[in-house]
DSSP file (Angstrom, degrees, kcal/mol; ACC not computed):
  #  RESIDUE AA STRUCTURE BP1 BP2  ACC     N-H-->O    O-->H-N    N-H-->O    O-->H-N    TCO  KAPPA ALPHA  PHI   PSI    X-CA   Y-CA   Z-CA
    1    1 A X              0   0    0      0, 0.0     2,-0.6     0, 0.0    14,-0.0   0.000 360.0 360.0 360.0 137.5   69.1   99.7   81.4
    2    2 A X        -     0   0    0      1,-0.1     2,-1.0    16,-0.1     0, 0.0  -0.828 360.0-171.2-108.0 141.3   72.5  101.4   80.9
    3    3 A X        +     0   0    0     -2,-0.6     7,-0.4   159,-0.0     2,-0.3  -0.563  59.1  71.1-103.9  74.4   75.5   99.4   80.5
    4    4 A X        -     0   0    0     -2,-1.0     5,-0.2     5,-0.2     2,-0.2  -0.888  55.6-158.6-160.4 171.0   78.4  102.1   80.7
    5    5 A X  S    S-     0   0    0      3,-1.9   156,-0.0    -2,-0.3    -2,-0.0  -0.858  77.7 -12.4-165.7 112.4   79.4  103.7   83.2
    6    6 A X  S    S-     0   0    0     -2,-0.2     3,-0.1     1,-0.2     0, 0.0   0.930 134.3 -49.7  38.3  59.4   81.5  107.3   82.8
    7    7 A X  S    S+     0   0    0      1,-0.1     2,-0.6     0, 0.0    -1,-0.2   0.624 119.3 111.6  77.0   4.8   81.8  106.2   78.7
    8    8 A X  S    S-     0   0    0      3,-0.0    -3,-1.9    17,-0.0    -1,-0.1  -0.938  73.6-110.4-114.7 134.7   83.2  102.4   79.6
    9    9 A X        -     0   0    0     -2,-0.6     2,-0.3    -5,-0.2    -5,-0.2  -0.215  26.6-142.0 -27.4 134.9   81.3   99.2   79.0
   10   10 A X        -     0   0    0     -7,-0.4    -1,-0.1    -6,-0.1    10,-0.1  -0.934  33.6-100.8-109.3 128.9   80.4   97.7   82.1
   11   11 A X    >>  -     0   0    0     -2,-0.3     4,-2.9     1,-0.1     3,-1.1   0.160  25.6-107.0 -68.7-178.2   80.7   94.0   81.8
   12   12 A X  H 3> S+     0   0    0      1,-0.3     4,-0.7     2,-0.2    -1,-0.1   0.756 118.5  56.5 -81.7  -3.5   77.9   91.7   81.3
   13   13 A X  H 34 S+     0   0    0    140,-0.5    -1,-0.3     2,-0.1     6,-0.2   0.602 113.1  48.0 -91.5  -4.8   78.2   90.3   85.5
   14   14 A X  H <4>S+     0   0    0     -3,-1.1     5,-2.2   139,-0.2     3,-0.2   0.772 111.2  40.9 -97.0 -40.3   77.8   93.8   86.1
   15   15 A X  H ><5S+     0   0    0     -4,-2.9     3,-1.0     3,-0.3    -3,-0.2   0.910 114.8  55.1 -50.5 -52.7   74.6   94.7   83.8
   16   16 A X  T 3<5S+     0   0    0     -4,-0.7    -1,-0.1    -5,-0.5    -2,-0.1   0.548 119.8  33.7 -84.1   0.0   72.9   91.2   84.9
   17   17 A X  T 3 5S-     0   0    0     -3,-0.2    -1,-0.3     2,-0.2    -2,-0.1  -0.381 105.2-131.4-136.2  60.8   73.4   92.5   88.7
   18   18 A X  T < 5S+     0   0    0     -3,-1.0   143,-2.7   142,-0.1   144,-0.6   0.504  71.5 113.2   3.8  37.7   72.9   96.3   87.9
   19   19 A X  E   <S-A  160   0A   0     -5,-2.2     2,-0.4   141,-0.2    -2,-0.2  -0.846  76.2-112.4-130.5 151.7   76.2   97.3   89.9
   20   20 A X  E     -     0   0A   0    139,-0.8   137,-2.7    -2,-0.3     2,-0.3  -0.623  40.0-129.9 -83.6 154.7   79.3   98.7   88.0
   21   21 A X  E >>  -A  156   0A   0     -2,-0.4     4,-1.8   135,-0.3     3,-0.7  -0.745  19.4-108.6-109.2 143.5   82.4   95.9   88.2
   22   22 A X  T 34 S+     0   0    0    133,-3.1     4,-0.4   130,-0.4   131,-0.2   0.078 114.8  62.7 -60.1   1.6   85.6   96.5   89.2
   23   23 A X  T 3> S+     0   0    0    129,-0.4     4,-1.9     2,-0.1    -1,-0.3   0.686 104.3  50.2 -84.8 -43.3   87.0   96.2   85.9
   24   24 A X  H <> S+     0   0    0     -3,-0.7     4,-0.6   128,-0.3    -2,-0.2   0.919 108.0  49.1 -41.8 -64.1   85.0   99.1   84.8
   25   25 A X  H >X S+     0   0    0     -4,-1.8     4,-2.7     2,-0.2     3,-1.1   0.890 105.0  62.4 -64.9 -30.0   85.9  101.3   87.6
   26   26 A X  H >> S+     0   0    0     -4,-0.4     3,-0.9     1,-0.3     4,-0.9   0.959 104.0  56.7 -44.6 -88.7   89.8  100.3   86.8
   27   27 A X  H 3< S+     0   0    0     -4,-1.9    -1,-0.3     1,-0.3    -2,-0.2   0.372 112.7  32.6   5.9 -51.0   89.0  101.9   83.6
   28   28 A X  H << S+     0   0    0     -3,-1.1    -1,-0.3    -4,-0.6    -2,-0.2   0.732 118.0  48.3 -91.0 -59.9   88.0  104.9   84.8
   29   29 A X  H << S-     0   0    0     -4,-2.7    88,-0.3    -3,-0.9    -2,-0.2   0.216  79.1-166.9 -80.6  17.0   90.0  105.5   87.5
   30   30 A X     <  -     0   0    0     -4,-0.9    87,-0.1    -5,-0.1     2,-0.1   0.503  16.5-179.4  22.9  63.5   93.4  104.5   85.9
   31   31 A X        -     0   0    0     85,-0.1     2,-0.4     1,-0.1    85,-0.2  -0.439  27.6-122.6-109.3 178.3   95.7  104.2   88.8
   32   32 A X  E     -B  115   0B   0     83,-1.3    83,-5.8    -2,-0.1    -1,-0.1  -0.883  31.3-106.0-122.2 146.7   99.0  103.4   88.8
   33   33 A X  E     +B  114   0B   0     -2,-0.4    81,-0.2    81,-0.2     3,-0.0  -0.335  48.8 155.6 -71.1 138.8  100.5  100.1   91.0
   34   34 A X        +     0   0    0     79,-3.1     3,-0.4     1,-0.0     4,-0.3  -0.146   0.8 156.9-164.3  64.8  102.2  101.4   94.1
   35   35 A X  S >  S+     0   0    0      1,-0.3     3,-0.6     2,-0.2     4,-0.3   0.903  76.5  44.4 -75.6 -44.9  102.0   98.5   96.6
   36   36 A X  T 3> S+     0   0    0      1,-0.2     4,-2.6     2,-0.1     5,-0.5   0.291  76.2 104.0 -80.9  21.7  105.1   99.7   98.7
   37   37 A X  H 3> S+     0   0    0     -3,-0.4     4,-2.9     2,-0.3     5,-0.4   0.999  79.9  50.6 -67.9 -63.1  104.1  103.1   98.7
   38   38 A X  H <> S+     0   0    0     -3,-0.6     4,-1.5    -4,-0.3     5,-0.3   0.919 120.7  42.6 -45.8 -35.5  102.8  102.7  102.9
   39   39 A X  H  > S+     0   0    0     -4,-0.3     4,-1.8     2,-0.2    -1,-0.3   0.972 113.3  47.9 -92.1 -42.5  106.3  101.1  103.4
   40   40 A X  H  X S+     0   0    0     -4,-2.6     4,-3.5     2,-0.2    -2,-0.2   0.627 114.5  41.2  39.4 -85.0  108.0  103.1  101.6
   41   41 A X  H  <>S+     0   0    0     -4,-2.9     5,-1.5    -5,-0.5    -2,-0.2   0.912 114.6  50.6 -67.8 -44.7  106.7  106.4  102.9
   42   42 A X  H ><5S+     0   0    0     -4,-1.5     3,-1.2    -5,-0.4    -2,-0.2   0.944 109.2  57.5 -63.6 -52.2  106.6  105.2  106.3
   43   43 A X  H 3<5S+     0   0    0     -4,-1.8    -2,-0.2    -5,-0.3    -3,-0.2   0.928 116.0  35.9 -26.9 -84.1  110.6  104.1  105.4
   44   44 A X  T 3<5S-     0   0    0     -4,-3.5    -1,-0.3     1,-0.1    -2,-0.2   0.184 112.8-115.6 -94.8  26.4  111.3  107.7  104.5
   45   45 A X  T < 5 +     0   0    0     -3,-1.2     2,-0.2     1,-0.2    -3,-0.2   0.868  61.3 154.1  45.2  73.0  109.0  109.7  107.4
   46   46 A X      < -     0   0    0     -5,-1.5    -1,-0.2     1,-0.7    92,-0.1  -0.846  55.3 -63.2-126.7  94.7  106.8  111.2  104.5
   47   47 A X        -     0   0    0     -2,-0.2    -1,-0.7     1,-0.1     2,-0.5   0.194  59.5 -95.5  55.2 178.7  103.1  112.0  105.9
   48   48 A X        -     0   0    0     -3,-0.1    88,-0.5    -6,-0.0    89,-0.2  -0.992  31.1-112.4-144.4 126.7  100.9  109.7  107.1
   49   49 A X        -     0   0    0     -2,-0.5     2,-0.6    86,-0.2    86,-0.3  -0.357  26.8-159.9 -64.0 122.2   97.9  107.9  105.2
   50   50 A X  E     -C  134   0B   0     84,-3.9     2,-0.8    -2,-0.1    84,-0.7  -0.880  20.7-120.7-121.9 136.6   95.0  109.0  106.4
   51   51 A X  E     +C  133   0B   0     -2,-0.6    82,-0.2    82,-0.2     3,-0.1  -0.539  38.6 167.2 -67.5 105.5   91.6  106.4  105.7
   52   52 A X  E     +     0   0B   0     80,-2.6     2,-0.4    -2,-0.8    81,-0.2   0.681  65.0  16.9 -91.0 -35.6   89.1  109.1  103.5
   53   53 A X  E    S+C  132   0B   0     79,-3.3    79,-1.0    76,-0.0    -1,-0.2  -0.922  96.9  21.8-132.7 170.3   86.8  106.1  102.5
   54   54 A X        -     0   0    0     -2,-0.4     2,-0.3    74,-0.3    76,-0.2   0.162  69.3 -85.1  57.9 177.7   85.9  102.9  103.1
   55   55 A X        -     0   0    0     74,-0.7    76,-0.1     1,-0.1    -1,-0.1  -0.953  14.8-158.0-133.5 128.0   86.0  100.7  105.6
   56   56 A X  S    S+     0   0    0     -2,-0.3    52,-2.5    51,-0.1     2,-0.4   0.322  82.8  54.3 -97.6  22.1   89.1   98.4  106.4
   57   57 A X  E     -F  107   0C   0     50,-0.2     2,-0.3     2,-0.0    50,-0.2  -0.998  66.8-149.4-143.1 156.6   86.7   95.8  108.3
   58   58 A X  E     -F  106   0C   0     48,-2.9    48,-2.8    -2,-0.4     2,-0.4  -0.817  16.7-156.3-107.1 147.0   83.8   94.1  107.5
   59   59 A X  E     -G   67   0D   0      8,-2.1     8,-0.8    -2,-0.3     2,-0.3  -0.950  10.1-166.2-118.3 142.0   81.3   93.4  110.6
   60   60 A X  E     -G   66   0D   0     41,-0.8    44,-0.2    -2,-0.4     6,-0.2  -0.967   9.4-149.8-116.3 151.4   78.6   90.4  110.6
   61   61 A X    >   -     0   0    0      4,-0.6     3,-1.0    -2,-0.3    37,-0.1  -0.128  49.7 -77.9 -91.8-159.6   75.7   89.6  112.7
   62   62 A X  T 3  S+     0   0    0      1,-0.2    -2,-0.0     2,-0.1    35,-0.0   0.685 127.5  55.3 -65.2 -18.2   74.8   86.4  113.2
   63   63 A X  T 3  S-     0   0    0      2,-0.0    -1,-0.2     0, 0.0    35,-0.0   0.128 118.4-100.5-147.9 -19.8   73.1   85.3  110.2
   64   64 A X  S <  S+     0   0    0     -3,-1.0     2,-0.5     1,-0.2    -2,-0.1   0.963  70.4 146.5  71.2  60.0   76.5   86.5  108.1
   65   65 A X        -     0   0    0      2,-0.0    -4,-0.6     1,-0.0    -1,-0.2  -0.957  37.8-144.0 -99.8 120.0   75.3   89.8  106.7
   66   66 A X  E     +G   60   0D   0     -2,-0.5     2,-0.3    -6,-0.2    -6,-0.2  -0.190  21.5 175.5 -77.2 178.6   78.2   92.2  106.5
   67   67 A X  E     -G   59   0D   0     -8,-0.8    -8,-2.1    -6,-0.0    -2,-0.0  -0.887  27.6-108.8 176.5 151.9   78.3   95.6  107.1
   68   68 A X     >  -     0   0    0     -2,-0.3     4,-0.5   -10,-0.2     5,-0.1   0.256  47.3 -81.4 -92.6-151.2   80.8   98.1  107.1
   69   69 A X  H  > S+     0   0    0      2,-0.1     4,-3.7     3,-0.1    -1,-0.1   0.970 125.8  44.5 -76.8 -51.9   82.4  100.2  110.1
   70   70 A X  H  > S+     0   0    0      1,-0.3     4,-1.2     2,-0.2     5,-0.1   0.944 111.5  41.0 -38.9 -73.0   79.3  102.5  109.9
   71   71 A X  H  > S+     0   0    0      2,-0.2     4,-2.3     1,-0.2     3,-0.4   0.775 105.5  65.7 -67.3 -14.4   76.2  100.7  109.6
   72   72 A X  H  < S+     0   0    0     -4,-0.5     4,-0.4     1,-0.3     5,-0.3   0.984 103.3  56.3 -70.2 -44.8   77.4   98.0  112.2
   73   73 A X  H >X S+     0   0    0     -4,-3.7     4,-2.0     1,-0.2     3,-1.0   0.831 107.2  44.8 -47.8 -24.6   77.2  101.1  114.6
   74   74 A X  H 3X S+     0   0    0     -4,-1.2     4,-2.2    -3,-0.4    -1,-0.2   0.919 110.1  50.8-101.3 -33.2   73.9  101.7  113.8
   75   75 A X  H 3< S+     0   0    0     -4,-2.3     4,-0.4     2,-0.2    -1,-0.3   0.276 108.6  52.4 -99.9  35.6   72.7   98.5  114.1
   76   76 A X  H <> S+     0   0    0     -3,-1.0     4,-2.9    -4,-0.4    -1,-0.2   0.452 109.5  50.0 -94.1 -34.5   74.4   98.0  117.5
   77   77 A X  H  X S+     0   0    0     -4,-2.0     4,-1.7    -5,-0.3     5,-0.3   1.000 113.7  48.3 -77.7 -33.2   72.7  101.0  118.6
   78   78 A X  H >X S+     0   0    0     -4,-2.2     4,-1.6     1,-0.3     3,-1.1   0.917 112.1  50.6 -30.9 -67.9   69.4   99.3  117.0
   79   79 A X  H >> S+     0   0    0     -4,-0.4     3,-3.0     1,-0.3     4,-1.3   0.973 108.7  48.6 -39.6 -67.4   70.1   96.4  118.7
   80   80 A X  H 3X S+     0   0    0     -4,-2.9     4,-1.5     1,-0.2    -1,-0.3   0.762 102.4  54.6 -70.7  -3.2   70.5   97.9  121.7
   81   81 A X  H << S+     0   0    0     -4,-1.7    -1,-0.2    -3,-1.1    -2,-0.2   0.550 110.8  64.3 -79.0  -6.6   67.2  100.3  122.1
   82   82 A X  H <X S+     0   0    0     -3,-3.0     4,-0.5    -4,-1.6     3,-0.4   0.964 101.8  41.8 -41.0 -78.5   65.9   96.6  121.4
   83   83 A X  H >< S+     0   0    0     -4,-1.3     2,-2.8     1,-0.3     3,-2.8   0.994 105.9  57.1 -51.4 -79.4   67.2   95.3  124.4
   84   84 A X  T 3< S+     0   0    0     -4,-1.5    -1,-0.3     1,-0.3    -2,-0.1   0.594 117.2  43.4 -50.1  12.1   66.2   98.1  126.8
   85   85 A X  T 34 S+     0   0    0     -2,-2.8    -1,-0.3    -3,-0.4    -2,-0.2   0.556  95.4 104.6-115.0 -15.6   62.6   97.3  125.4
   86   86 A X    <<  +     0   0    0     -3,-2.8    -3,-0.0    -4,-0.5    -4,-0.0  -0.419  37.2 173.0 -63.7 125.4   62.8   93.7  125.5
   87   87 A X        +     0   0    0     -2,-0.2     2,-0.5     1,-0.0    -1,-0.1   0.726  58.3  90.6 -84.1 -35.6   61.2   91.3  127.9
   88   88 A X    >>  -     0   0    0      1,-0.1     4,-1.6     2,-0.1     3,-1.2  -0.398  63.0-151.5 -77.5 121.1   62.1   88.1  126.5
   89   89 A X  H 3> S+     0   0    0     -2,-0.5     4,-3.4     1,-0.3     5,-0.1   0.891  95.7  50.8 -61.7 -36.4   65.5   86.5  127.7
   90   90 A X  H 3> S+     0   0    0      2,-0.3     4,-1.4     3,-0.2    -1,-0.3   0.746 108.5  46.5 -44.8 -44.3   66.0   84.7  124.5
   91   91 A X  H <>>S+     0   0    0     -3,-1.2     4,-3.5     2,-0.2     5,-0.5   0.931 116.3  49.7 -90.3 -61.5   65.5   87.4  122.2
   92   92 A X  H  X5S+     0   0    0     -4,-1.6     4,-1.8     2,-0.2     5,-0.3   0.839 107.0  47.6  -4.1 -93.5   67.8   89.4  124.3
   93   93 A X  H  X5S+     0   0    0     -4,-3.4     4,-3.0     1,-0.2     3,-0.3   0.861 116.9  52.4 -31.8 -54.1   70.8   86.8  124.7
   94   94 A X  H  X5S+     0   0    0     -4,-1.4     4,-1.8     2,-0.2    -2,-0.2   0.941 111.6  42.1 -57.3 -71.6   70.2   86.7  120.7
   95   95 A X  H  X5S+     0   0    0     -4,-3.5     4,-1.1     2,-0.2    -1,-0.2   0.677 114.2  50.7 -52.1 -32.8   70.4   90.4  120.4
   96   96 A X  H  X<S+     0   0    0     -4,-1.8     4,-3.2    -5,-0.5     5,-0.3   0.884 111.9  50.7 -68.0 -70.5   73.6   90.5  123.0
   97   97 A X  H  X S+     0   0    0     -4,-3.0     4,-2.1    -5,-0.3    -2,-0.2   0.933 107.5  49.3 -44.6 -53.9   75.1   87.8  120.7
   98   98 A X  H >X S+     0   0    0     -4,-1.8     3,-2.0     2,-0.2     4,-1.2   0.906 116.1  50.6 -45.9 -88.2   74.5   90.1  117.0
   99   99 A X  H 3< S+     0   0    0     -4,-1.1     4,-0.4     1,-0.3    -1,-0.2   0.442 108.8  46.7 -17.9 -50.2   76.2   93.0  119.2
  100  100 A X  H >X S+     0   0    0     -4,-3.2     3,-1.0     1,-0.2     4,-1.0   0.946 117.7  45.0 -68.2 -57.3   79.4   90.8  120.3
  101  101 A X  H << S+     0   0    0     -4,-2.1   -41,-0.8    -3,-2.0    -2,-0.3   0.538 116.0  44.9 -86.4 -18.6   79.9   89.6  116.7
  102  102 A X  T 3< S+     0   0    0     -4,-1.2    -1,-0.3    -5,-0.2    -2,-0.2   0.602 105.1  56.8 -98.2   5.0   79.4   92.9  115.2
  103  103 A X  T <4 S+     0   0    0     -3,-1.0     2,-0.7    -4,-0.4    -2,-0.2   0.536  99.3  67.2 -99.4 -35.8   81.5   94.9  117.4
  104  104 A X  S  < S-     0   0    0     -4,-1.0   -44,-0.3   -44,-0.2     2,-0.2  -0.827  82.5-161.7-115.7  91.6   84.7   92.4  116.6
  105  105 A X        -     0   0    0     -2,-0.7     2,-0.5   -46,-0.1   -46,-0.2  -0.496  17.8-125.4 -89.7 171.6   85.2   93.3  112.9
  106  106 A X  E     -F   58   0C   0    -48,-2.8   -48,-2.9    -2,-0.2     2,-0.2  -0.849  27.2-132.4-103.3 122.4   87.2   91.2  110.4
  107  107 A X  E     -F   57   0C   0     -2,-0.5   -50,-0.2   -50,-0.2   -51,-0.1  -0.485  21.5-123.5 -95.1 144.7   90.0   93.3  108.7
  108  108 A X        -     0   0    0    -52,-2.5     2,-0.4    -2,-0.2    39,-0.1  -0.274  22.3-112.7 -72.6-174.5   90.2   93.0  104.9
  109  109 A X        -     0   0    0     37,-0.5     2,-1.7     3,-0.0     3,-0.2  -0.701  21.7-142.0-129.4 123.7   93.3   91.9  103.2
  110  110 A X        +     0   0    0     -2,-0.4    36,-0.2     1,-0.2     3,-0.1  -0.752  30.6 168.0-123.9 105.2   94.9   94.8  101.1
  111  111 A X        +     0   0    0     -2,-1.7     2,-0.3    34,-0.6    35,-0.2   0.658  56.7  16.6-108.1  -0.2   96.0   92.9   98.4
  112  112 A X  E     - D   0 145B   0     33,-0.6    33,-2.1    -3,-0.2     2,-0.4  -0.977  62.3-144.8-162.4 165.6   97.0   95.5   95.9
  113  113 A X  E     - D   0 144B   0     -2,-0.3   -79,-3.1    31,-0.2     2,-0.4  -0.987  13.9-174.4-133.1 122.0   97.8   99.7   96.0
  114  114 A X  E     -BD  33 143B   0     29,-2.6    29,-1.1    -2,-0.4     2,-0.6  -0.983  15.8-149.2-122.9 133.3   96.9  102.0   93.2
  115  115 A X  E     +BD  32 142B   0    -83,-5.8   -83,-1.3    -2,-0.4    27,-0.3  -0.904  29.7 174.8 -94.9 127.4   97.9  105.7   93.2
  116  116 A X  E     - D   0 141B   0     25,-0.8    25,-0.7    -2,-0.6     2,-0.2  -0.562  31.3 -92.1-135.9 165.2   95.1  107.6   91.3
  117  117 A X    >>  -     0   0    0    -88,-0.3     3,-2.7    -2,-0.2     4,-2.4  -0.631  35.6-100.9 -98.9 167.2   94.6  111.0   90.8
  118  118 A X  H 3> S+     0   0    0      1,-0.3     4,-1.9     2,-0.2     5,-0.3   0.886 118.6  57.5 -77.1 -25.3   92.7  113.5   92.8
  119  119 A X  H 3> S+     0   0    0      1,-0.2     4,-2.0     2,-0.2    -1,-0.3   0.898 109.8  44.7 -60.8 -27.8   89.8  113.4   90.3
  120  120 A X  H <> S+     0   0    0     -3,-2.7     4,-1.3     2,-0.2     5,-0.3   0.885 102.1  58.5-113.9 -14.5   89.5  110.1   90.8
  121  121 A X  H >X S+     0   0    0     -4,-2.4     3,-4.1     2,-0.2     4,-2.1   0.940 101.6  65.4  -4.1 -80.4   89.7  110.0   94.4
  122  122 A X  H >X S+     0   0    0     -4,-1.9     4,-3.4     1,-0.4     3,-0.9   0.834 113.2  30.9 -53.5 -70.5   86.6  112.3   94.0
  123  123 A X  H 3<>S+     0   0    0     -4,-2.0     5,-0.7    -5,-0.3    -1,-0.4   0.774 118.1  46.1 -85.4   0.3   84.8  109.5   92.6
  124  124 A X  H XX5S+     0   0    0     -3,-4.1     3,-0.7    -4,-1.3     4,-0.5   0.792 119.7  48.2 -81.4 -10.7   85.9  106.8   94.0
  125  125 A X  H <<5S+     0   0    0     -4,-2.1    -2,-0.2    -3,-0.9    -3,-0.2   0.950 125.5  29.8 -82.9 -38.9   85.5  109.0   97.3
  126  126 A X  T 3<5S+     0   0    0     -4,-3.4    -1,-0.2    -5,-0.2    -3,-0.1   0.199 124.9  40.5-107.1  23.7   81.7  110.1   96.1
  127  127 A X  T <45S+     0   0    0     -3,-0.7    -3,-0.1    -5,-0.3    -2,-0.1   0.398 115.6  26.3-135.8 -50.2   80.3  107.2   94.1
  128  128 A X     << -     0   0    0     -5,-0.7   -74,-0.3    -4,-0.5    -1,-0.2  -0.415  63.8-122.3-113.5 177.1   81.8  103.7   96.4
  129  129 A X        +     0   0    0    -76,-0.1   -74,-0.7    -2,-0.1    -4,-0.1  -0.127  61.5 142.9-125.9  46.1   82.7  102.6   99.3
  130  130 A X        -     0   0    0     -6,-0.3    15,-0.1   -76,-0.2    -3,-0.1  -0.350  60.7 -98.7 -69.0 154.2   86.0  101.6   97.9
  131  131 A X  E     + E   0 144B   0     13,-0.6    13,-0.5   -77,-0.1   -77,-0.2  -0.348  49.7 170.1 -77.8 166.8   89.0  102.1  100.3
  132  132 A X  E     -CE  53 143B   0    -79,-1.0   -79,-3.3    11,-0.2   -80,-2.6  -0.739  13.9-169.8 170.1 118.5   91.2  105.5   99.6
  133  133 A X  E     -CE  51 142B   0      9,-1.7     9,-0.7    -2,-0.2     2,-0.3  -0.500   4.7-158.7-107.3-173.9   93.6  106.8  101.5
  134  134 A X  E     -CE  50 141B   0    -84,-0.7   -84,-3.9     7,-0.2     7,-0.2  -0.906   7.0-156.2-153.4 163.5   95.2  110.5  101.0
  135  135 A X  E >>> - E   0 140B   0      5,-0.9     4,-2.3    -2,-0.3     5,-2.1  -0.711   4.8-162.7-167.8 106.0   98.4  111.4  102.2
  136  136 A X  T 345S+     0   0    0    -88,-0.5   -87,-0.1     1,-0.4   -89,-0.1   0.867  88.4  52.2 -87.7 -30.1   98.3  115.3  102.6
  137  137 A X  T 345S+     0   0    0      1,-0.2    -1,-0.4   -89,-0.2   -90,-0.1   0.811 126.5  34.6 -66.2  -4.5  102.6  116.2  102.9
  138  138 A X  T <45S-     0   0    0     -3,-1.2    -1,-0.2     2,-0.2    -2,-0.2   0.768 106.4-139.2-108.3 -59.7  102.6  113.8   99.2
  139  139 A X  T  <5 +     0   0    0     -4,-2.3     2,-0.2     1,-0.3   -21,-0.2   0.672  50.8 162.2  84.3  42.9   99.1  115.4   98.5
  140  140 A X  E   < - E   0 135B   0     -5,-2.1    -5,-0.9   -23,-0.1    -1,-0.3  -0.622  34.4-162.5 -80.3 137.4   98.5  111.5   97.4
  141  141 A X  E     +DE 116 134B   0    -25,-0.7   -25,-0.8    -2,-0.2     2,-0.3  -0.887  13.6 175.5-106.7 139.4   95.4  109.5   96.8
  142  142 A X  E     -DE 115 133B   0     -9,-0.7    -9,-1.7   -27,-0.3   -27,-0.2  -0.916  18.0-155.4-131.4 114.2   95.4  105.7   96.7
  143  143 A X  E     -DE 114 132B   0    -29,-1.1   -29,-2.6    -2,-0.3   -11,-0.2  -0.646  20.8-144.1 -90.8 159.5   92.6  103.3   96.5
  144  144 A X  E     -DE 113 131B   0    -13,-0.5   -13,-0.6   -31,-0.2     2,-0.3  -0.796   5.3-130.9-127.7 164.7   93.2   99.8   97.9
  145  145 A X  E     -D  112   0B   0    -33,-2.1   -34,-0.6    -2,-0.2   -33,-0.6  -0.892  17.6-177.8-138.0 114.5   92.1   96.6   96.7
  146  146 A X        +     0   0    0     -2,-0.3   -37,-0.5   -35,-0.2    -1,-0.1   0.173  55.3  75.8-106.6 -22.5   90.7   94.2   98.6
  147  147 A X        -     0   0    0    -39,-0.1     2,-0.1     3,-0.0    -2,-0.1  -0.081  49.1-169.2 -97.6 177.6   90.1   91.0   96.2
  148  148 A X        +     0   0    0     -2,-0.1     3,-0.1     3,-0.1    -2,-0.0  -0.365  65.2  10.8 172.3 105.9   92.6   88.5   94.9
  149  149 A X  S    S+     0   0    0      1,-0.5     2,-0.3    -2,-0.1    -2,-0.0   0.392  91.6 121.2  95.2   4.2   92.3   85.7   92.2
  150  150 A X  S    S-     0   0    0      2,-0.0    -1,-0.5     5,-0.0     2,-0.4  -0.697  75.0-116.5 -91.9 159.1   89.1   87.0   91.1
  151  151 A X    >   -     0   0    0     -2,-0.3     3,-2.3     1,-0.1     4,-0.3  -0.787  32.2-137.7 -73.6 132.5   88.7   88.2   87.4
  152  152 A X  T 3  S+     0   0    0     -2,-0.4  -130,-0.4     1,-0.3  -129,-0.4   0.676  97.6  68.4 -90.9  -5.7   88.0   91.7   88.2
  153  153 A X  T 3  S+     0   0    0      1,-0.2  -140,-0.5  -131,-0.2    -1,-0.3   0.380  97.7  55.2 -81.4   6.7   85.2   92.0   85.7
  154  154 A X  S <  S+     0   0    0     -3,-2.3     2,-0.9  -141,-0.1    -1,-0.2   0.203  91.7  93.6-125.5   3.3   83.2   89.7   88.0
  155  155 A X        -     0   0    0     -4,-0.3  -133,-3.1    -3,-0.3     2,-0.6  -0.846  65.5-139.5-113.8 120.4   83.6   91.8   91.2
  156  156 A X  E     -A   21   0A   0     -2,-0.9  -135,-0.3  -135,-0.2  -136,-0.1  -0.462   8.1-150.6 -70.6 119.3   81.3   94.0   92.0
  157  157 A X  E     -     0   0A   0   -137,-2.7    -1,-0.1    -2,-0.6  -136,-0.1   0.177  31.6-108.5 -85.9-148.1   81.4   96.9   93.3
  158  158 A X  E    S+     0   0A   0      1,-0.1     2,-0.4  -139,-0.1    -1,-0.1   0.144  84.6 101.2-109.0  39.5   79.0   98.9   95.6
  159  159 A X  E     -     0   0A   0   -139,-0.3  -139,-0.8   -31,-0.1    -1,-0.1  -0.702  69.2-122.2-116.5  98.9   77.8  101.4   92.7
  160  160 A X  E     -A   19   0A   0     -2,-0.4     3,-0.3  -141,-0.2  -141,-0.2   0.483   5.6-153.9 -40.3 156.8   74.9  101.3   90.8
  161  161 A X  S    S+     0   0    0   -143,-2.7     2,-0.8     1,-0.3  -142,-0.1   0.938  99.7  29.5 -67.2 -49.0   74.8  101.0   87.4
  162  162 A X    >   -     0   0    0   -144,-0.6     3,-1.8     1,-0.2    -1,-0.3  -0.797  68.0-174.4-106.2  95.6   71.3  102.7   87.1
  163  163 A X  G >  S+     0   0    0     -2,-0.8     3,-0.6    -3,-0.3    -1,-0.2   0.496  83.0  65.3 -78.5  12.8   71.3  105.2   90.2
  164  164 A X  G 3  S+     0   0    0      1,-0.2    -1,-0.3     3,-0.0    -2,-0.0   0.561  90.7  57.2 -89.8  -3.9   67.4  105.9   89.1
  165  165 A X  G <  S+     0   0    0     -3,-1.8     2,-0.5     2,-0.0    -1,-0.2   0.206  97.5  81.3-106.7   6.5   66.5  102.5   89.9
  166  166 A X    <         0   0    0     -3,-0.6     0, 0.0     1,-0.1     0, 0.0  -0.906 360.0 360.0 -91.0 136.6   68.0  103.5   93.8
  167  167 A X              0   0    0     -2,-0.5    -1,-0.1     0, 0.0    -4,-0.0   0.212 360.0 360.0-119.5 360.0   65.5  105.2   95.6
């Protein structure tokens, strides 16, 4: 199993659940704090932040499984080639219900602002599905952070540790 991840230690909640930890990626990507940067910018009519990754809402079905902006589309259109096959009113209503409740996502909390550089854009942009915005007249990258009060070496993110163990 490897526990680093681009030459840094990946902590031991991130080895015992193969996924690299947000302490890790800090590491790596080195950004610099720049919470008022949106306000800021906006203040002084400098570009406009445009969303390059990630999702700023989380969707659930019933059952509480999340899912980002993407996959809730796809499994509303699932759902619904379901229904237009369905006979049963039950499974239906049920399926109607997932649909309603994944359709009305819950927007994350952007609880801290890092400005990073384009290289690590590139990986947060081609490894996670961490948020990162760009902001082309600055020709800025920012990842946002979503957590708060956690030790950041116990959140995970959504990149494996071992990508040979993804198939």
């Amino acid at each position: 199993m490897l526990n680093k991840y681009y030459d840094v230690t990946v902590s031991k909640v991130g080895i015992e659940n193969n996924r690299v930890d947000e302490a890790t990626l800090f590491q790596v990507v080195k950004g610099v704090q720049a919470d008022d940067i949106f306000k800021k910018t906006l203040e002084y009519g400098i570009g406009n932040w445009e969303l390059v990754n990630g999702s700023l809402y989380v969707h659930y079905d019933r059952e509480g499984n999340g899912y980002t902006d993407e996959e809730a589309q796809e499994k509303i259109q699932e759902l619904e080639e379901l229904i237009d096959n369905a006979d049963e009113e039950d499974e239906i209503a049920a399926w109607k219900a997932d649909i309603q409740n994944l359709e009305d996502g819950v927007a994350y909390d952007i609880h801290q602002i890092y400005l990073v550089s384009e290289k690590a854009a590139r990986i947060l942009i081609e490894e996670s599905d961490e948020i990162v915005f760009y902001n082309q007249e600055l020709n800025a990258y920012v990842w946002c952070i979503t957590f708060c009060g956690a030790d950041w070496s116990e959140v995970l993110t959504s990149i494996p540790l071992n990508p040979e163990r993804t198939a």
